[in-house]
N, CA, C and O of each residue as an XYZ file, in Angstrom:
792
protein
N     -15.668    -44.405     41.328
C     -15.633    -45.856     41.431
C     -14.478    -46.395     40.569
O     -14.387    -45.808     39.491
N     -13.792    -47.133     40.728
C     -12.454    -47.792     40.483
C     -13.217    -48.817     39.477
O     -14.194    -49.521     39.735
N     -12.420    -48.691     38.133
C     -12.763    -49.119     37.013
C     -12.016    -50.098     36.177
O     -12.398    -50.593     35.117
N     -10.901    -50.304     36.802
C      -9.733    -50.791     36.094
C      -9.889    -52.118     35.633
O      -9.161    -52.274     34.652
N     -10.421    -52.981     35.868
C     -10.449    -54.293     35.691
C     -11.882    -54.573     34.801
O     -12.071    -55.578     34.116
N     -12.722    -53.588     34.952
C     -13.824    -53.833     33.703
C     -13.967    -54.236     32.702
O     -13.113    -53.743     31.965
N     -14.795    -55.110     32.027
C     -14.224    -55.367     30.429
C     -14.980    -54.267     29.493
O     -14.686    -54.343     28.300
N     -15.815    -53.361     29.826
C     -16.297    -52.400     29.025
C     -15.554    -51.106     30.012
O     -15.710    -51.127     31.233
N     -14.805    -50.086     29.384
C     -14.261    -49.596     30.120
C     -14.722    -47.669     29.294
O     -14.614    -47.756     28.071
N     -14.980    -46.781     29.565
C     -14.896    -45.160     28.852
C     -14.000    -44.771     29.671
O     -14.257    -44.777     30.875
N     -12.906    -44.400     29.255
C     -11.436    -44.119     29.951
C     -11.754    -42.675     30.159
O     -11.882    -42.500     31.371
N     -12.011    -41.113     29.227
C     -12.703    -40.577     29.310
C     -13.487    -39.720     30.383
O     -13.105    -38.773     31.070
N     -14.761    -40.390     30.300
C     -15.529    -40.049     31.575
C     -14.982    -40.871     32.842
O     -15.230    -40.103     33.772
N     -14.542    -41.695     33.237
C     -13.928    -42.027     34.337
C     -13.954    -41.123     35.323
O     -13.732    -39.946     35.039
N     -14.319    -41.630     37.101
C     -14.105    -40.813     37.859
C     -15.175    -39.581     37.452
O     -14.920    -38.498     37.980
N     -16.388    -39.638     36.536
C     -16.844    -38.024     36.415
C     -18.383    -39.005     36.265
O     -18.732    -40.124     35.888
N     -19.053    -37.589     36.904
C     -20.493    -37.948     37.006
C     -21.112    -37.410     35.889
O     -21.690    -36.331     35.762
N     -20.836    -38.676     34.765
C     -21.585    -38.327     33.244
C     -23.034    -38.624     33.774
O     -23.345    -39.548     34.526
N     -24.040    -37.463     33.127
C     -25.420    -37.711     33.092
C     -25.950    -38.644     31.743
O     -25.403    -38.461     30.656
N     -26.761    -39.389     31.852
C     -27.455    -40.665     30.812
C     -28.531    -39.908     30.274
O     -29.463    -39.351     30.854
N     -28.223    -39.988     28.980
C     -29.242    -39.625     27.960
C     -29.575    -40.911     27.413
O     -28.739    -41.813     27.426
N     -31.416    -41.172     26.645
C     -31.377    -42.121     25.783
C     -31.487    -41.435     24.203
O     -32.302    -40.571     23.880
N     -30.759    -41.869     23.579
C     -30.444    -40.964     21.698
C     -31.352    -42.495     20.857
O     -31.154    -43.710     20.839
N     -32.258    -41.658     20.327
C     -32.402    -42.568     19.493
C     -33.154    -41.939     18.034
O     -33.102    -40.823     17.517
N     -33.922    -43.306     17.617
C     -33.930    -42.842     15.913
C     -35.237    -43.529     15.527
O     -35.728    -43.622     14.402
N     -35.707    -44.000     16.710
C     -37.075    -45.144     16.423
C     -37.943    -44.821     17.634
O     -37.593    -44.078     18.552
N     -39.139    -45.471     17.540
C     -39.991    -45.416     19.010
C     -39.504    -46.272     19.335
O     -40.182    -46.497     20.338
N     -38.244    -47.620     19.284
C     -38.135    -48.282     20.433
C     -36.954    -47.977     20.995
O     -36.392    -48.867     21.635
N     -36.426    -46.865     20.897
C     -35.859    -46.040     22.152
C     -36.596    -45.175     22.835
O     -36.171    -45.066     23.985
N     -37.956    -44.203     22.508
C     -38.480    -43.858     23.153
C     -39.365    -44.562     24.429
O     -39.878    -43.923     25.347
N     -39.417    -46.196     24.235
C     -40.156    -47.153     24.720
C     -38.820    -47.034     26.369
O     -38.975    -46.713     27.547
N     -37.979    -47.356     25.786
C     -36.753    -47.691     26.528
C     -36.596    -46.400     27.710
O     -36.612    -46.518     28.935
N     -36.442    -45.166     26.901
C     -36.067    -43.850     27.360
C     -37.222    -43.678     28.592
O     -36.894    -43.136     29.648
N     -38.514    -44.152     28.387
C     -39.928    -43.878     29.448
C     -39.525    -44.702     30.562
O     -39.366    -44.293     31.712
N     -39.367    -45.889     30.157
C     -39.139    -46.876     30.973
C     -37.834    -46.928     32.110
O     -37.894    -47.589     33.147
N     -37.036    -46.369     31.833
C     -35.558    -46.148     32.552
C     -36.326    -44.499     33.112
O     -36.826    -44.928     34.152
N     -36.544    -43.655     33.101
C     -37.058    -42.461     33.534
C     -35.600    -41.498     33.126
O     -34.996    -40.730     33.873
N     -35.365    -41.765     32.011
C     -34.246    -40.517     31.362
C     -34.762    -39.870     30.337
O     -35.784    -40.114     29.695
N     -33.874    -38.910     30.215
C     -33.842    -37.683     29.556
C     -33.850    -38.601     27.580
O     -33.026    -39.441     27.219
N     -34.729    -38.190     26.932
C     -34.774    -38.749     26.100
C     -33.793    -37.464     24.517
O     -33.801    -36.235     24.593
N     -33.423    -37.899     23.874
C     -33.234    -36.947     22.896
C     -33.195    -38.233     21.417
O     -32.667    -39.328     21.222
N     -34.128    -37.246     20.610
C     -34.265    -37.578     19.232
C     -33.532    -37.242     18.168
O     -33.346    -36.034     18.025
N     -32.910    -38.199     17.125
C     -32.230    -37.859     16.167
C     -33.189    -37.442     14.650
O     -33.344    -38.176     13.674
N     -33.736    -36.036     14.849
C     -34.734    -35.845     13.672
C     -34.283    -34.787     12.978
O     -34.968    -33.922     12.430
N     -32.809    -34.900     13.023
C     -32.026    -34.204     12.020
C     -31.686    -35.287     11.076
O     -30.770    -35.053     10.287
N     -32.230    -36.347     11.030
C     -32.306    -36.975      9.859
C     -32.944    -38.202     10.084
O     -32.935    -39.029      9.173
N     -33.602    -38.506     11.350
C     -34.944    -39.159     11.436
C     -36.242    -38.784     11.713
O     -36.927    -39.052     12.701
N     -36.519    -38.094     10.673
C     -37.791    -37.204     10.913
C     -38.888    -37.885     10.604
O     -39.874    -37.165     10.762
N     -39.206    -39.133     10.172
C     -41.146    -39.330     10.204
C     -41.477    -40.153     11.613
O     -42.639    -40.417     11.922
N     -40.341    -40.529     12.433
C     -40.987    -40.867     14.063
C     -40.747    -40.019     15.000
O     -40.707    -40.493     16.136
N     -40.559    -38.819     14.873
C     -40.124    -38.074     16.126
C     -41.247    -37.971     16.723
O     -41.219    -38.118     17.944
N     -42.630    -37.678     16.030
C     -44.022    -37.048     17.059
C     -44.318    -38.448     17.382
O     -44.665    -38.368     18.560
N     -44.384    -39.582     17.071
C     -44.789    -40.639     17.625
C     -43.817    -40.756     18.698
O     -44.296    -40.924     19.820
N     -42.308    -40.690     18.570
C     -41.789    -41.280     19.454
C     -41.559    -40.288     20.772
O     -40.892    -40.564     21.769
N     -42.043    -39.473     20.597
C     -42.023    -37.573     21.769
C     -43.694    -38.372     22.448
O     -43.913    -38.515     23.651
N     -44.530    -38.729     21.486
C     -45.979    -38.531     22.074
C     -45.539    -40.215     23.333
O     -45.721    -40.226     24.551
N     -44.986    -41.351     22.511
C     -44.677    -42.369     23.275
C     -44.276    -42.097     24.509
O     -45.088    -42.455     25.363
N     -42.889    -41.368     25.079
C     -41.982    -40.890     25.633
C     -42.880    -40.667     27.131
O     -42.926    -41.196     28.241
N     -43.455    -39.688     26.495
C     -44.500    -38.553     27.657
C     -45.484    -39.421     28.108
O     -45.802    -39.502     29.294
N     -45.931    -40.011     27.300
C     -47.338    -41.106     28.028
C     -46.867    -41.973     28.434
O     -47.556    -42.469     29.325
N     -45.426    -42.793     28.132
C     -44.694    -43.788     29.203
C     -44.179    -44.005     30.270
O     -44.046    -44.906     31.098
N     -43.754    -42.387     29.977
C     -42.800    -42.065     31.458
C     -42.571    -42.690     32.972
O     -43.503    -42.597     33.771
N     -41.901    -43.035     33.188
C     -42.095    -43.569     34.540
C     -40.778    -42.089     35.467
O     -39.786    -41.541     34.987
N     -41.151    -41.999     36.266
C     -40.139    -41.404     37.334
C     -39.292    -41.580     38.070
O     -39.534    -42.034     39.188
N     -37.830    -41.224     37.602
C     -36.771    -42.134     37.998
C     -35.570    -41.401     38.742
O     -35.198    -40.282     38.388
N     -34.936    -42.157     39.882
C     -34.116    -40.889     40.946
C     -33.222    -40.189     39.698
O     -32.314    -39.522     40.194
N     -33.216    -40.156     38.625
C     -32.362    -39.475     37.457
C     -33.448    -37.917     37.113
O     -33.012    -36.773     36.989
N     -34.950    -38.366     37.023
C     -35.631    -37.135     36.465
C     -37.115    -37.741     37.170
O     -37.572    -38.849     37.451
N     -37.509    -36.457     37.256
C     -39.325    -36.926     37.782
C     -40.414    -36.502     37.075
O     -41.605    -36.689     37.323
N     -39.739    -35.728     35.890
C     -41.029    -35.570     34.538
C     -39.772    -35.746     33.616
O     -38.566    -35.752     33.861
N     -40.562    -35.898     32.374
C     -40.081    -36.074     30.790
C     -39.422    -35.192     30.351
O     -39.882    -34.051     30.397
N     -38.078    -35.444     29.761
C     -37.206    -34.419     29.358
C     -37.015    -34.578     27.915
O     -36.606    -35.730     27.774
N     -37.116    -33.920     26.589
C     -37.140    -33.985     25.883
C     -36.264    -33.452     25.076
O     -36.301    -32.237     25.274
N     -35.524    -33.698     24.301
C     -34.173    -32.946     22.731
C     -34.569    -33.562     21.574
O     -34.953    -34.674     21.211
N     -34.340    -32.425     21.089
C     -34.377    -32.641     18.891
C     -33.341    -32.497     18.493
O     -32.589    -31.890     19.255
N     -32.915    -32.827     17.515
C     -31.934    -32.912     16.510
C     -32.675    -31.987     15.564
O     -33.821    -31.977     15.113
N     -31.741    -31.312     15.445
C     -32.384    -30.477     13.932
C     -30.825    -29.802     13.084
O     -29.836    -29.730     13.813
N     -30.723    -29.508     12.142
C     -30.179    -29.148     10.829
C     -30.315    -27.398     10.744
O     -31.334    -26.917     10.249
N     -29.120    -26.431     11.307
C     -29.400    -25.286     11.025
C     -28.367    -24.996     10.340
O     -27.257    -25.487     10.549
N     -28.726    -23.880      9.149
C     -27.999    -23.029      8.293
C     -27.762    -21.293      8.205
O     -28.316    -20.715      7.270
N     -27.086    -20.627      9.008
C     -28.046    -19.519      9.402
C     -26.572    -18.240      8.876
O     -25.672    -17.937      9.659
N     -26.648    -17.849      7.845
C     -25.967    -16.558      7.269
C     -26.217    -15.230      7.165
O     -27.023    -15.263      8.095
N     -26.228    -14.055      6.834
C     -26.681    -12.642      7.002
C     -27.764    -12.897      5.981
O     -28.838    -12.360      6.252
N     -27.722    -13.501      5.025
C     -29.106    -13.460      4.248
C     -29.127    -14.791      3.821
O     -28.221    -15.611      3.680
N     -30.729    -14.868      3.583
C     -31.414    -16.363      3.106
C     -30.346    -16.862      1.929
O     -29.696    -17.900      2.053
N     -30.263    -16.087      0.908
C     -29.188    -16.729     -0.063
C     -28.196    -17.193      0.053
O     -27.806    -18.202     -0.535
N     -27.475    -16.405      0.997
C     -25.964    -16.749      1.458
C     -26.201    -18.572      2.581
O     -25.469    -19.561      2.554
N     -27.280    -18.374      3.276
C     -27.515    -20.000      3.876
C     -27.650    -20.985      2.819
O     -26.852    -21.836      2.426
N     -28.790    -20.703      2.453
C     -28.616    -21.321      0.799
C     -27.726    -22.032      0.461
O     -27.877    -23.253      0.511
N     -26.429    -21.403     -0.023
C     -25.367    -21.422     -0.812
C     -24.447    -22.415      0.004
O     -23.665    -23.248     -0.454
N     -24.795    -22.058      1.636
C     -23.961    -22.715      2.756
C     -24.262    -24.484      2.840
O     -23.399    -25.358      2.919
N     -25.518    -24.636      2.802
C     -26.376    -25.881      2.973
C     -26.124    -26.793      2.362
O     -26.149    -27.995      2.630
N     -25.617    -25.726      0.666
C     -25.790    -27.062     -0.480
C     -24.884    -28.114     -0.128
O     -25.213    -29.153     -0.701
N     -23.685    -28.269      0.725
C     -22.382    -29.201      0.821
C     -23.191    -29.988      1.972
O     -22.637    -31.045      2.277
N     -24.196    -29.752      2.570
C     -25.091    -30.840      3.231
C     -25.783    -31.151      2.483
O     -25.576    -32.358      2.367
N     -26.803    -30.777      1.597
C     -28.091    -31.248      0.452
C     -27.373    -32.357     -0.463
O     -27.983    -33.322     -0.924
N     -25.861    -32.081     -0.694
C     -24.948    -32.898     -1.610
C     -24.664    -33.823     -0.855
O     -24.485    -34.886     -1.449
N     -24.538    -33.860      0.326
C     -23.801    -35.043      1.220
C     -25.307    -36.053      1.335
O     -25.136    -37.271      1.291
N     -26.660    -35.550      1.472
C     -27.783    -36.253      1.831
C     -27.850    -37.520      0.639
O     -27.902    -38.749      0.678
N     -27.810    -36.279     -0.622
C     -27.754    -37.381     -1.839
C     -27.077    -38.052     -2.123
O     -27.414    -38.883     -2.967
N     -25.658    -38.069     -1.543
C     -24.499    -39.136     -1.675
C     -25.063    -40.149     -0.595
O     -24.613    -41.263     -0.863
N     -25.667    -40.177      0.236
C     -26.050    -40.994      1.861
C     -26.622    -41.702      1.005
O     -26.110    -42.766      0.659
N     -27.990    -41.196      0.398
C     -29.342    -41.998     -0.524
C     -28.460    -42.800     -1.826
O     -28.669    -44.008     -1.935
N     -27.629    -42.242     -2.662
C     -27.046    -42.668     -3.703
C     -26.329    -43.889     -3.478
O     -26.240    -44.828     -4.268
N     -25.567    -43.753     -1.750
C     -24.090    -44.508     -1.909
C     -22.592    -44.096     -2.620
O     -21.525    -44.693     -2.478
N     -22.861    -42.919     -3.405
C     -22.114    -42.345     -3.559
C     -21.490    -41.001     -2.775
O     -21.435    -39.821     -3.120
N     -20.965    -41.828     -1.346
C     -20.839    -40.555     -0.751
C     -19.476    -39.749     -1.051
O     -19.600    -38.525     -1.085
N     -18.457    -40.170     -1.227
C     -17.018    -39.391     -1.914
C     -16.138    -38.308     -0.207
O     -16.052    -38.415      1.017
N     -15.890    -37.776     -0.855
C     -15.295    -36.716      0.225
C     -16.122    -35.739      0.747
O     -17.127    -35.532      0.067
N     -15.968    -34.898      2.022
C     -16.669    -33.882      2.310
C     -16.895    -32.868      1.090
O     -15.961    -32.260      0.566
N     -17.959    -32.774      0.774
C     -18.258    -31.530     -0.533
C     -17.991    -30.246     -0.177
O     -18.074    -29.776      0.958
N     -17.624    -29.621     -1.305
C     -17.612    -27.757     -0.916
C     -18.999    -27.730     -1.696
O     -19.468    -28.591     -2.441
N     -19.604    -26.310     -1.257
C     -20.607    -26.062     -1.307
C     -21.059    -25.348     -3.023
O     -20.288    -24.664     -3.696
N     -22.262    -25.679     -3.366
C     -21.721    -24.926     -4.520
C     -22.087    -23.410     -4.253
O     -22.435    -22.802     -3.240
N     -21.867    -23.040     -5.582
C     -21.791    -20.958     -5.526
C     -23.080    -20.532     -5.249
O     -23.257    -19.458     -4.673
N     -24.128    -21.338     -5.633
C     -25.449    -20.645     -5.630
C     -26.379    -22.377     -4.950
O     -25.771    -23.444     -4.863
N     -27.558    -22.239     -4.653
C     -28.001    -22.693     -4.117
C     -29.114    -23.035     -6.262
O     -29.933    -22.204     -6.654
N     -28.875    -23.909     -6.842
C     -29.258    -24.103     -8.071
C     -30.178    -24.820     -8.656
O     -30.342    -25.978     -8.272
N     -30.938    -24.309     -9.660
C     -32.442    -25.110    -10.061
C     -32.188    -26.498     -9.599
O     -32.953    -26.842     -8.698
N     -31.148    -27.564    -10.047
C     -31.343    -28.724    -10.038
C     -31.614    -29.149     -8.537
O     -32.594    -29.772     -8.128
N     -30.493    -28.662     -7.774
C     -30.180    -28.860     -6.248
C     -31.916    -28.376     -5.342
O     -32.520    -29.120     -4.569
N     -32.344    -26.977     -5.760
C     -33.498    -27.476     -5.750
C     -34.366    -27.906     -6.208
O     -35.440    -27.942     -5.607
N     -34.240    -28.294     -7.203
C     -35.618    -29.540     -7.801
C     -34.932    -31.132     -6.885
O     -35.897    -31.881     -6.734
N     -33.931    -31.633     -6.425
C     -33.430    -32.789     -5.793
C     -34.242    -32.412     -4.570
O     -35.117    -33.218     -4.253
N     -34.084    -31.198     -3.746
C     -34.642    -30.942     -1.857
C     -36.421    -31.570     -2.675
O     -37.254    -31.890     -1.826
N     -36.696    -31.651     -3.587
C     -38.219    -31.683     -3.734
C     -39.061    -33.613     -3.821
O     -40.196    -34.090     -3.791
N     -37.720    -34.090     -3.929
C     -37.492    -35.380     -4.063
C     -37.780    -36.274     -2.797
O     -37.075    -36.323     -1.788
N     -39.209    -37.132     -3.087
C     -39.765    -37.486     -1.419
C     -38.661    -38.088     -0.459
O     -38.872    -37.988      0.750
N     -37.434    -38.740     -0.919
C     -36.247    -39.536     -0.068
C     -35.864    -37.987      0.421
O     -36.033    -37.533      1.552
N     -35.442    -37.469     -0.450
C     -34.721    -35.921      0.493
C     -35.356    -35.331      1.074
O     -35.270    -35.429      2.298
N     -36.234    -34.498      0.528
C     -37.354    -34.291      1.426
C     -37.292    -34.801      2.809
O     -36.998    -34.056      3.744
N     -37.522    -35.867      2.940
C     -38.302    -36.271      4.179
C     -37.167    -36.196      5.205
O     -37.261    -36.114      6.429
N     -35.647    -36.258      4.136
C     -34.640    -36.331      5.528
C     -34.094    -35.113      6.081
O     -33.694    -35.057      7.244
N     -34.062    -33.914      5.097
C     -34.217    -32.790      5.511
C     -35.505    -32.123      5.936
O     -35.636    -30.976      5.506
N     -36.255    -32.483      6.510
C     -37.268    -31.792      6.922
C     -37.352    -30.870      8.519
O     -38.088    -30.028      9.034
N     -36.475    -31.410      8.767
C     -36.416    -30.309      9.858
C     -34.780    -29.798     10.062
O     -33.991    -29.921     10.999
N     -34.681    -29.179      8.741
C     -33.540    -28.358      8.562
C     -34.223    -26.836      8.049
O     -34.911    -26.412      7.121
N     -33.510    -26.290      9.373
C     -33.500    -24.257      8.783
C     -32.856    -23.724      8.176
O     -31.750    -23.706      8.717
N     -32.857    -22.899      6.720
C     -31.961    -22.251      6.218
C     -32.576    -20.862      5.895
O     -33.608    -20.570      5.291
N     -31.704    -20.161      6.432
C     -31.889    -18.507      6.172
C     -31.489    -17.669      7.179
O     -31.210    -18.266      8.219
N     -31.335    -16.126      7.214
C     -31.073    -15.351      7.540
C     -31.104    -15.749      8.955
O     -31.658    -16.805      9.260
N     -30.307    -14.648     10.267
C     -31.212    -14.942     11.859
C     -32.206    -15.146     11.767
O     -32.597    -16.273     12.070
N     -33.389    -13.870     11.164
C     -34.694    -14.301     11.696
C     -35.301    -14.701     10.583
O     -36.107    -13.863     10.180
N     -35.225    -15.642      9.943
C     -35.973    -16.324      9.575
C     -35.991    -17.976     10.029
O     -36.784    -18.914      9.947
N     -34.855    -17.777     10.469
C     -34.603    -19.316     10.869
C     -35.504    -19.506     12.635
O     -36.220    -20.329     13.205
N     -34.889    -18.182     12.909
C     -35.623    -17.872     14.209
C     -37.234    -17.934     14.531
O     -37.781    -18.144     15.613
N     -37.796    -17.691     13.286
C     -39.188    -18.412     12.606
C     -39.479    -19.317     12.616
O     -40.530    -19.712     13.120
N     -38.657    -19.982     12.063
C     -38.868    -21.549     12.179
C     -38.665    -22.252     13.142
O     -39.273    -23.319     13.229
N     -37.565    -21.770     14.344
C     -37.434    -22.723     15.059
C     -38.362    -22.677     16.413
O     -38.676    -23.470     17.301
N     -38.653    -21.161     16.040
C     -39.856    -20.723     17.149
C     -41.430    -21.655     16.830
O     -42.122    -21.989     17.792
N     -41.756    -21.920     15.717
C     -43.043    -23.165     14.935
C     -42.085    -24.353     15.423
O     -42.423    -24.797     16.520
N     -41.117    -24.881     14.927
C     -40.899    -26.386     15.771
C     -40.835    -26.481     17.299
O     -40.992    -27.440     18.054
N     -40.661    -25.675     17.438
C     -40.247    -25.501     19.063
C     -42.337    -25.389     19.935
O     -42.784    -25.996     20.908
N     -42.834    -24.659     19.267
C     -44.662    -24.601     20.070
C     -44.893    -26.336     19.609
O     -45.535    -27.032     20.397
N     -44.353    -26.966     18.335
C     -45.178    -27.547     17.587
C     -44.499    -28.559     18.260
O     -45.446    -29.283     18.566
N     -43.586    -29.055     18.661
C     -43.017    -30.109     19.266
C     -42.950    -30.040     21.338
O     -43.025    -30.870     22.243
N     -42.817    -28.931     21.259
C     -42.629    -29.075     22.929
C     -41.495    -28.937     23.421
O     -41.170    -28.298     24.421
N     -40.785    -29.624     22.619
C     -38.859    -30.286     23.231
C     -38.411    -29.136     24.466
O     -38.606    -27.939     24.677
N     -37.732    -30.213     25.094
C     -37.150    -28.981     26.067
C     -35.788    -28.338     25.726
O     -35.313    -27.479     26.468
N     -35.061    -28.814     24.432
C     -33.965    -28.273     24.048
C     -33.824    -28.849     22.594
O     -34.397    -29.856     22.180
N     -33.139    -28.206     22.032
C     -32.170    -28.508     20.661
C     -30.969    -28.975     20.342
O     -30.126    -28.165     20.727
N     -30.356    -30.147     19.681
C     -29.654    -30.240     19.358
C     -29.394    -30.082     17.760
O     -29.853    -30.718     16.812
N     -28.275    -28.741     17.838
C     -27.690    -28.630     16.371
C     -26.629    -29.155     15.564
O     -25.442    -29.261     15.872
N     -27.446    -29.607     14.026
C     -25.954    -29.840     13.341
C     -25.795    -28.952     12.333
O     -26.810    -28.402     11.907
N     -24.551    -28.643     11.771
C     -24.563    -27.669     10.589
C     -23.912    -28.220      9.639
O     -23.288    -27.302      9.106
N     -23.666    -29.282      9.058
C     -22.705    -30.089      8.090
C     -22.615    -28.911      6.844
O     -23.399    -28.800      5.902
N     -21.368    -28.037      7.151
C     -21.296    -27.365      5.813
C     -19.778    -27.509      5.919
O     -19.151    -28.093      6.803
N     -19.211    -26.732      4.629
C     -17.883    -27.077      4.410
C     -16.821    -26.041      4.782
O     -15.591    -25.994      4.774
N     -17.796    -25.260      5.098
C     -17.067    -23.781      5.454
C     -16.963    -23.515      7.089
O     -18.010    -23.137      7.614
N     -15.767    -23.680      7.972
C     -15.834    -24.109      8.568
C     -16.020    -22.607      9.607
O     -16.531    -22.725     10.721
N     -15.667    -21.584      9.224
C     -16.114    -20.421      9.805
C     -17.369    -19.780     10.002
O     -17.758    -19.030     10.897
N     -18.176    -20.433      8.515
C     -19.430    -20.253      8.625
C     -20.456    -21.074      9.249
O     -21.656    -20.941      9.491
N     -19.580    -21.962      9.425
C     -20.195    -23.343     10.475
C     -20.702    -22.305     12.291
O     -21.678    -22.177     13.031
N     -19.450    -21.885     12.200
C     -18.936    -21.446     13.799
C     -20.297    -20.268     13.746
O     -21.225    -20.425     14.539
N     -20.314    -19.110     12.759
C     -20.982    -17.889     12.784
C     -22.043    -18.495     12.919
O     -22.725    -18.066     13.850
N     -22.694    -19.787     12.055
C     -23.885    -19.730     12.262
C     -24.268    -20.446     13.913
O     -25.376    -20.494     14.447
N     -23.333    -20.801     14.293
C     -23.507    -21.254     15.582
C     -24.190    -20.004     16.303
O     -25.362    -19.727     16.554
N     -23.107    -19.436     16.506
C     -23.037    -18.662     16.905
C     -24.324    -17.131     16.965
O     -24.737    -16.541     17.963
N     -24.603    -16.926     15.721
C     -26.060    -16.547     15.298
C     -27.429    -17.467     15.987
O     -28.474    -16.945     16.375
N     -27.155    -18.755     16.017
C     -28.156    -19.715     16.608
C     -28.499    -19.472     18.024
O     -29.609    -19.606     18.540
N     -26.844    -18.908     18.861
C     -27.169    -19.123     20.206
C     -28.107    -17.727     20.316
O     -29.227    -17.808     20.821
N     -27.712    -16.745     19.934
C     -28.344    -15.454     19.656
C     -30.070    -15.740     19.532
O     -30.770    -15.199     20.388
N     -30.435    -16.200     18.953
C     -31.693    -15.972     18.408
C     -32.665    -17.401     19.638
O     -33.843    -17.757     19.599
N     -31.603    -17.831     20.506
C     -32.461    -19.063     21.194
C     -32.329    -18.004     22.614
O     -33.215    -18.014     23.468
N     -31.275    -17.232     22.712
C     -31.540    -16.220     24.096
C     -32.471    -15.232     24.200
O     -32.986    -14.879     25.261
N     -32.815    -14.549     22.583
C     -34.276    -14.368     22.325
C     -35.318    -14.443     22.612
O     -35.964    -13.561     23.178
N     -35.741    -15.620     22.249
C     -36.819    -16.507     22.033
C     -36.734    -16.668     23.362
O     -37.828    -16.489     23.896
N     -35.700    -16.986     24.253
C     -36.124    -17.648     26.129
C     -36.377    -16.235     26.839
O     -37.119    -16.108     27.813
N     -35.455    -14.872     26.048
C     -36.329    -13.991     26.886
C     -37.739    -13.532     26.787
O     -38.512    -13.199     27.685
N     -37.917    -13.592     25.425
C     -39.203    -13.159     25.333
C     -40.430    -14.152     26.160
O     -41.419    -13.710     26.745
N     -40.030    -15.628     26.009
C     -41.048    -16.561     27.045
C     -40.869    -16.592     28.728
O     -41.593    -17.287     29.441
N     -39.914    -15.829     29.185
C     -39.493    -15.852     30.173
C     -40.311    -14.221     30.640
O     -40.956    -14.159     31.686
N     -40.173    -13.067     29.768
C     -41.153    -12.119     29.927
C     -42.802    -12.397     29.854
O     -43.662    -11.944     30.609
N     -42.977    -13.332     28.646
C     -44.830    -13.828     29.030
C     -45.107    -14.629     30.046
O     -46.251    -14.491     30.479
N     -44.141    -15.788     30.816
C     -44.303    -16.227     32.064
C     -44.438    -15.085     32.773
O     -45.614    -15.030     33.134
N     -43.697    -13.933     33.244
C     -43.745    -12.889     34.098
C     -44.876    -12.449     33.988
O     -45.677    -12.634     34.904
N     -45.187    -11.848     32.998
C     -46.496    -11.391     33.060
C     -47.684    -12.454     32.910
O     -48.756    -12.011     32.498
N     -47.589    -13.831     33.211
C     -48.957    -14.140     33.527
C     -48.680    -14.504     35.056
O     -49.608    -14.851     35.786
């Protein structure tokens, strides 16, 4: 469709059949997301105390729309994923530092991470503001993270993940990607073998 004269214009996607997601951070995008019959995705990589309200909203609102004819669901989540728990650790802290600059106002430049993952830094993750905004962040080895995301994943439903890795290391950003996709082809074969066999 010929766009040129629009006053809201995405130069971009133009000419391309972008699919509509609704992203949000509250139940009144999940209100919105039911109501339009789209694919909903949640930001609970750092809005984590409405995601089950706004997932449970979503599904009981739903209406069915020529876009989707059941409820489609995404999370936001926070992964850290290195050859060992310590080494994630160590990776994370330049996100745990960036959370407390968000809460402080003192946010400064992208942080490097520190050397060790350290008493104070964790006595701060224990702190109910941090806490609550990292709460659905994984840090550790493949499988331990693979642990965890296998419990959010029964415990939420979602039909997919969206990852962030805010670290400073930008290779270890990529590996742990990369480790992530690993351990989610896993996890779909192994549920893709218990579908078979029931």
């Amino acid at each position: 469709m010929e766009n040129r004269s629009s006053k809201v214009r995405a130069p971009i996607a133009e000419g391309v059949e972008v699919p509509i997601y609704i992203l949000g951070s509250s139940t009144d995008s999940a209100h919105l997301a039911a109501k339009k019959g789209l694919p909903y995705a949640f930001a609970s990589h750092f809005a984590t105390a409405h995601l089950f309200n706004a997932l449970g909203i979503y599904r009981a609102e739903f209406k069915p729309s020529e876009e989707l004819e059941k409820p489609y669901t995404i999370a936001g989540v926070n992964v850290f994923i290195a050859e060992t728990d310590d080494e994630a650790q160590r990776m994370a802290t330049s996100f745990i530092k960036m959370i407390i600059g968000l809460l402080t106002g003192n946010r400064g430049d992208y942080l490097e991470e520190a050397s060790e993952m350290t008493p104070e830094l964790m006595e701060t993750l224990q702190h109910p503001a941090v806490h609550q905004m990292t709460k659905y962040s994984f840090i550790g080895s493949k499988e331990t993270v693979k642990t965890q995301i296998k419990a959010f994943l029964d415990q939420t439903k979602v039909d997919e993940v969206i990852v962030s890795t805010n670290c400073h290391n930008q290779t270890a950003r990529i590996h742990s990607y990369q480790m992530f996709a690993q351990l989610m082809d896993e996890l779909n074969m192994v549920n893709a073998e218990m579908e078979t066999a029931h």
